[in-house]
N, C-alpha and C positions, 0 to 999 in steps of 0.2 A: 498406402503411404501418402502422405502430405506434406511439401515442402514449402513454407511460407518465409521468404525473403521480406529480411529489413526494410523498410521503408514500404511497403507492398500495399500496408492497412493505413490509413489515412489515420493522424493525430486527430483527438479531440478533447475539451472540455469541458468539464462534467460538471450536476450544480449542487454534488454533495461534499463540496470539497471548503475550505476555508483556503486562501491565497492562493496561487497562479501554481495551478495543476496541469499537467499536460496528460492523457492516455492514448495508449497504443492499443488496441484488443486485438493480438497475436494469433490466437486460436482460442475460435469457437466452442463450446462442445462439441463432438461431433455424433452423439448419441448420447441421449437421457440419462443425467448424471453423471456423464464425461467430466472431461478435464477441458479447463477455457486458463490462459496464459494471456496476459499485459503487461507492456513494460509502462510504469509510471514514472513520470519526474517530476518530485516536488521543488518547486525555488522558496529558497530564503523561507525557512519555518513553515511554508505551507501545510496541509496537511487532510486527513478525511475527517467527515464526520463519523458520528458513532455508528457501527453498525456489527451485524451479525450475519454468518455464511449458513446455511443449512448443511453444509458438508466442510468441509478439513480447507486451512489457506494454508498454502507456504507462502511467505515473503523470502526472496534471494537479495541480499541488498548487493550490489554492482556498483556504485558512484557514491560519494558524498558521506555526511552522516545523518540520522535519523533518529526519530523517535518511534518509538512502539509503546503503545499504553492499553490497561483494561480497567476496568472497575476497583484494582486493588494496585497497580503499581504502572510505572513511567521506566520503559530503559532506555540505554541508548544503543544504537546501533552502526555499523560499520560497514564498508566493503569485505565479501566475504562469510557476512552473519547469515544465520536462516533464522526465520523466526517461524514457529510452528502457532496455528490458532484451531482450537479444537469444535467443533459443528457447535454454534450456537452464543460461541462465548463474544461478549460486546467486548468491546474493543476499535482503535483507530491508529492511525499511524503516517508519520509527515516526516518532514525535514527537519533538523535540528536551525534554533535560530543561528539563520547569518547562513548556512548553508545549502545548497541544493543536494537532495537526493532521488539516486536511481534505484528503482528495487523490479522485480518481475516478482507478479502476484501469481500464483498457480492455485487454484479452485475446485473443486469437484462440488456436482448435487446444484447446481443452478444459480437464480441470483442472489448477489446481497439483499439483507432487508437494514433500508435502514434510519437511522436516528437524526436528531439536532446536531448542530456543532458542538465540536470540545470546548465546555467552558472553562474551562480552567488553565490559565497558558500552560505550553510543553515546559521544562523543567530548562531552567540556560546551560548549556553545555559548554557554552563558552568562558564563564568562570569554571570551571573544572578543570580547563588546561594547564598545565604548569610549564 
């Protein structure tokens, strides 16, 4: 058993990210195609660039709202969503503009690989409210 206490892993940030990302890396693998856990926090629309898992992500969103995107569509996201990403599928995912979000990435099967920035701005969520 392993018990890793909040604040334990040192913040850092990364340079595949578009606007002010912050990560946590939770837990390691701790054997060949393990599970590795991060809490990410995107500010104000930030978000990742393009990339691909060789094994299964869950995203848990925790804080704020979000965008999730792939090749064919844009959603949005909440406290409470899980977003499921199946081994291989491109894809990226950030904060919605004006907003900061918190999500914990859950991974199997090792690192990303991965791509350029999202060109194409996230979708504004901010007209959508009524």
């Amino acid at each position: 058993m392993k018990v890793v206490r909040r604040g334990e892993q040192p913040a850092q940030r990364g340079t595949t990210f578009t606007g002010e990302v912050t990560l946590e890396r939770l837990l390691e693998a701790q054997q060949p195609g393990g599970v590795s856990v991060a809490r990410v926090t995107f500010r104000d629309g930030a978000r990742t660039h393009w990339h691909t898992h060789p094994g299964e992500q869950v995203l848990v969103i925790l804080e704020g709202r979000g965008i999730v995107g792939n090749e064919r569509e844009q959603v949005e996201v909440q406290p409470g969503d899980l977003v499921y990403t199946s081994p291989g599928e491109k894809h990226w995912h950030g904060a919605a503009p004006g907003q900061t979000m918190v999500h914990l990435s859950i991974t199997t099967a090792g690192p990303a690989e991965w791509y350029g920035p999202v060109e194409q701005p996230p979708i504004d969520t901010a007209s959508d409210q009524q």
